[in-house]
C-alpha positions in Angstrom: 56.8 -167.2 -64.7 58.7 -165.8 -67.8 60.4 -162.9 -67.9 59.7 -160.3 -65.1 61.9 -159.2 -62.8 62.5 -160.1 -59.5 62.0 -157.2 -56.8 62.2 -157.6 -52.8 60.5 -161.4 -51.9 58.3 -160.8 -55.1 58.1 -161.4 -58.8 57.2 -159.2 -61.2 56.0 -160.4 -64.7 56.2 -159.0 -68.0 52.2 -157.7 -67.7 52.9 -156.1 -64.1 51.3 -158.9 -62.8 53.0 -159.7 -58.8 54.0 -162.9 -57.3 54.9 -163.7 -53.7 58.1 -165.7 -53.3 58.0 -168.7 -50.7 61.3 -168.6 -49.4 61.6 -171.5 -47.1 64.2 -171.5 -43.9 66.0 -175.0 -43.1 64.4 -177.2 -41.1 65.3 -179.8 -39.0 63.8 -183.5 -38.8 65.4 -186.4 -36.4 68.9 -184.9 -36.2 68.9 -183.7 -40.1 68.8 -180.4 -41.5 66.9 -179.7 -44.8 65.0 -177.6 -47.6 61.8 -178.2 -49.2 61.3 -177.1 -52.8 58.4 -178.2 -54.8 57.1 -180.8 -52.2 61.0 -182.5 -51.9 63.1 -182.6 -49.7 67.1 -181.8 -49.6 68.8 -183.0 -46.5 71.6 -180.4 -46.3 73.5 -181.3 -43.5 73.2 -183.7 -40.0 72.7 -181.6 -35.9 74.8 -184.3 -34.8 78.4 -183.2 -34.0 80.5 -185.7 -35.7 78.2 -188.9 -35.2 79.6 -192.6 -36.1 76.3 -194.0 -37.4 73.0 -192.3 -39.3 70.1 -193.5 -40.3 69.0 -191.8 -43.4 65.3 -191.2 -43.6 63.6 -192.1 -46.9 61.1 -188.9 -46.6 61.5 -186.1 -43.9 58.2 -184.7 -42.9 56.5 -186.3 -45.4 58.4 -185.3 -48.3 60.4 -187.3 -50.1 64.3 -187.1 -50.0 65.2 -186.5 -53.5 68.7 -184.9 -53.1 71.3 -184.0 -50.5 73.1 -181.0 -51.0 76.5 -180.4 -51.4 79.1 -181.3 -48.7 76.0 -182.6 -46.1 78.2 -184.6 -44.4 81.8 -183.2 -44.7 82.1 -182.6 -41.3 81.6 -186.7 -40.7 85.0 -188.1 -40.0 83.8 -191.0 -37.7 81.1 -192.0 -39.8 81.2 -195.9 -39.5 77.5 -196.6 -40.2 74.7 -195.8 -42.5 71.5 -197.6 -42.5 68.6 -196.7 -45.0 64.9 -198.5 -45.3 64.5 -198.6 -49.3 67.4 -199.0 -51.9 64.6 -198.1 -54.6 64.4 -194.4 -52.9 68.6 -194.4 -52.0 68.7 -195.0 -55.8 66.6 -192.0 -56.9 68.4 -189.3 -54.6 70.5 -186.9 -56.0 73.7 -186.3 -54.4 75.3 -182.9 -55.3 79.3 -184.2 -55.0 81.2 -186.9 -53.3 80.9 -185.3 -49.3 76.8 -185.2 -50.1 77.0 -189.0 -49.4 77.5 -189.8 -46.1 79.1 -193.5 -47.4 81.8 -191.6 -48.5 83.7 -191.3 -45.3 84.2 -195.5 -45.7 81.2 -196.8 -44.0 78.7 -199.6 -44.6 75.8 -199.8 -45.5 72.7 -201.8 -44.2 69.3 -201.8 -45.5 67.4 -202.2 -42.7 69.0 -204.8 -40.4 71.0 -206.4 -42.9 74.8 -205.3 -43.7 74.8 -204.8 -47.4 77.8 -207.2 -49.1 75.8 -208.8 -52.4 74.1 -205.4 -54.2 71.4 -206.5 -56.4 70.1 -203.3 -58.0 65.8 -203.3 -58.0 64.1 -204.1 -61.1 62.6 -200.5 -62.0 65.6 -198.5 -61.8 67.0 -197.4 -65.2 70.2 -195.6 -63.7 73.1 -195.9 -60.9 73.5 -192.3 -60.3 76.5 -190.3 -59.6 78.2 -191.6 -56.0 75.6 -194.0 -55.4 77.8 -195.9 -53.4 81.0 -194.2 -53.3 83.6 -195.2 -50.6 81.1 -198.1 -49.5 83.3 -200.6 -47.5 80.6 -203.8 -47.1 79.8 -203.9 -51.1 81.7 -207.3 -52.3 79.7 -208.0 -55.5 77.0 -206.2 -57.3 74.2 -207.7 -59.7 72.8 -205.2 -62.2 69.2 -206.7 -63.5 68.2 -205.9 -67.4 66.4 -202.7 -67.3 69.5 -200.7 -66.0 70.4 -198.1 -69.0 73.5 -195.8 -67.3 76.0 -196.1 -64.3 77.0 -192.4 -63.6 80.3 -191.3 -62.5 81.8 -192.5 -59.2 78.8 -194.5 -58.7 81.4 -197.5 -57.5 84.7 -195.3 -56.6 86.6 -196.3 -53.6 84.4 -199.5 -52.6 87.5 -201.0 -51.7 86.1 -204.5 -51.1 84.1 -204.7 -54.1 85.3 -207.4 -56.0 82.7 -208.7 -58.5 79.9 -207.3 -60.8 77.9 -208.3 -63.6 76.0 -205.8 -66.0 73.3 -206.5 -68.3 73.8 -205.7 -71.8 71.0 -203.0 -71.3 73.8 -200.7 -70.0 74.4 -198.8 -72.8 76.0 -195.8 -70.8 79.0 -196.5 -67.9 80.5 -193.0 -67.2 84.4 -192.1 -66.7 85.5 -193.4 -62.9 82.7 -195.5 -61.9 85.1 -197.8 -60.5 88.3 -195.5 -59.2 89.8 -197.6 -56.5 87.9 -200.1 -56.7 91.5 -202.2 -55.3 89.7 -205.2 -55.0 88.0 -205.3 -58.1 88.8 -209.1 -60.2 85.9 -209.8 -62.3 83.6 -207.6 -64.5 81.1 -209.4 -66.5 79.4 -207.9 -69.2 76.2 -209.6 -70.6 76.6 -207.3 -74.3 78.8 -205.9 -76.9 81.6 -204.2 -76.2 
């Protein structure tokens, strides 16, 4: 739809042609809020008042969880916990700033039953994105496989128990603060040219 205007829940294109806008309302799926555009899904927020563990889905409703919006979890001081089923899909969400993760309040993170402390990132993915894992407390070291093209900002910041990683010399890309306060941080090995 190029050009046109927009006029009262419809679009208008150049020929006089009219479209009917889907708006969508927030929904609600297992104590999450979120939006569906274009067959995705964007958590945008938790119903629980304040909780100290979630469980973040991998699709709500069918759709798959491709972002979560800006600020989702703000409101989650006594976040302890956070448990997802599938790095892969954890690795391909978009998250809007730093509060849009929920291990940014200084949690852990478990895939599945198992407390996450050795991060090896799946073969497949060509890019940490931006606070991937910020403020993650269980990360100690993290194996990047060949394949892996860009870390993205903050993708590392403030996993204070992080102390090891390796990175492929197919990383042809780290981004400014990937590993801000990263306290315990003693060995960076990098399989390339600097």
């Amino acid at each position: 739809l190029d050009g046109g205007i927009y006029s009262g829940g419809a679009f208008v294109d150049d020929d006089g042609t009219e479209y009917e806008l889907e708006v969508l309302s927030t929904l609600e799926y297992n104590g999450f809020t979120y939006e569906v555009h274009g067959g995705k899904a964007t958590i945008t927020g938790t119903t629980y008042t304040n909780p100290n563990y979630l469980e973040i889905p991998a699709k709500v409703d069918d759709y798959p969880v491709v972002s979560i919006g800006a600020s989702a979890f703000a409101g989650c001081s006594k976040l302890e916990e956070v448990r997802i089923s599938d790095l892969s899909a954890w690795l391909s969400i978009t998250f809007h700033n730093e509060k849009s993760n929920p291990l940014s309040n200084d949690a852990v993170l478990y895939i599945g039953e198992a407390l996450l402390e050795d991060l090896v990132i799946p073969k497949g993915c060509e890019e940490i994105p931006l606070y991937a894992f910020v403020g993650c407390r269980s990360i100690r070291n993290v194996t990047i496989p060949k394949g892996v093209i860009r870390i993205q900002a903050f993708a590392f910041c403030r996993c204070v128990n992080l102390r090891q990683i390796t990175i492929p010399n197919t990383v042809k890309y780290i981004a400014n603060d990937v590993f801000y306060n990263c306290d315990s941080l003693a060995s960076i090995t990098y399989h390339g040219t600097p």
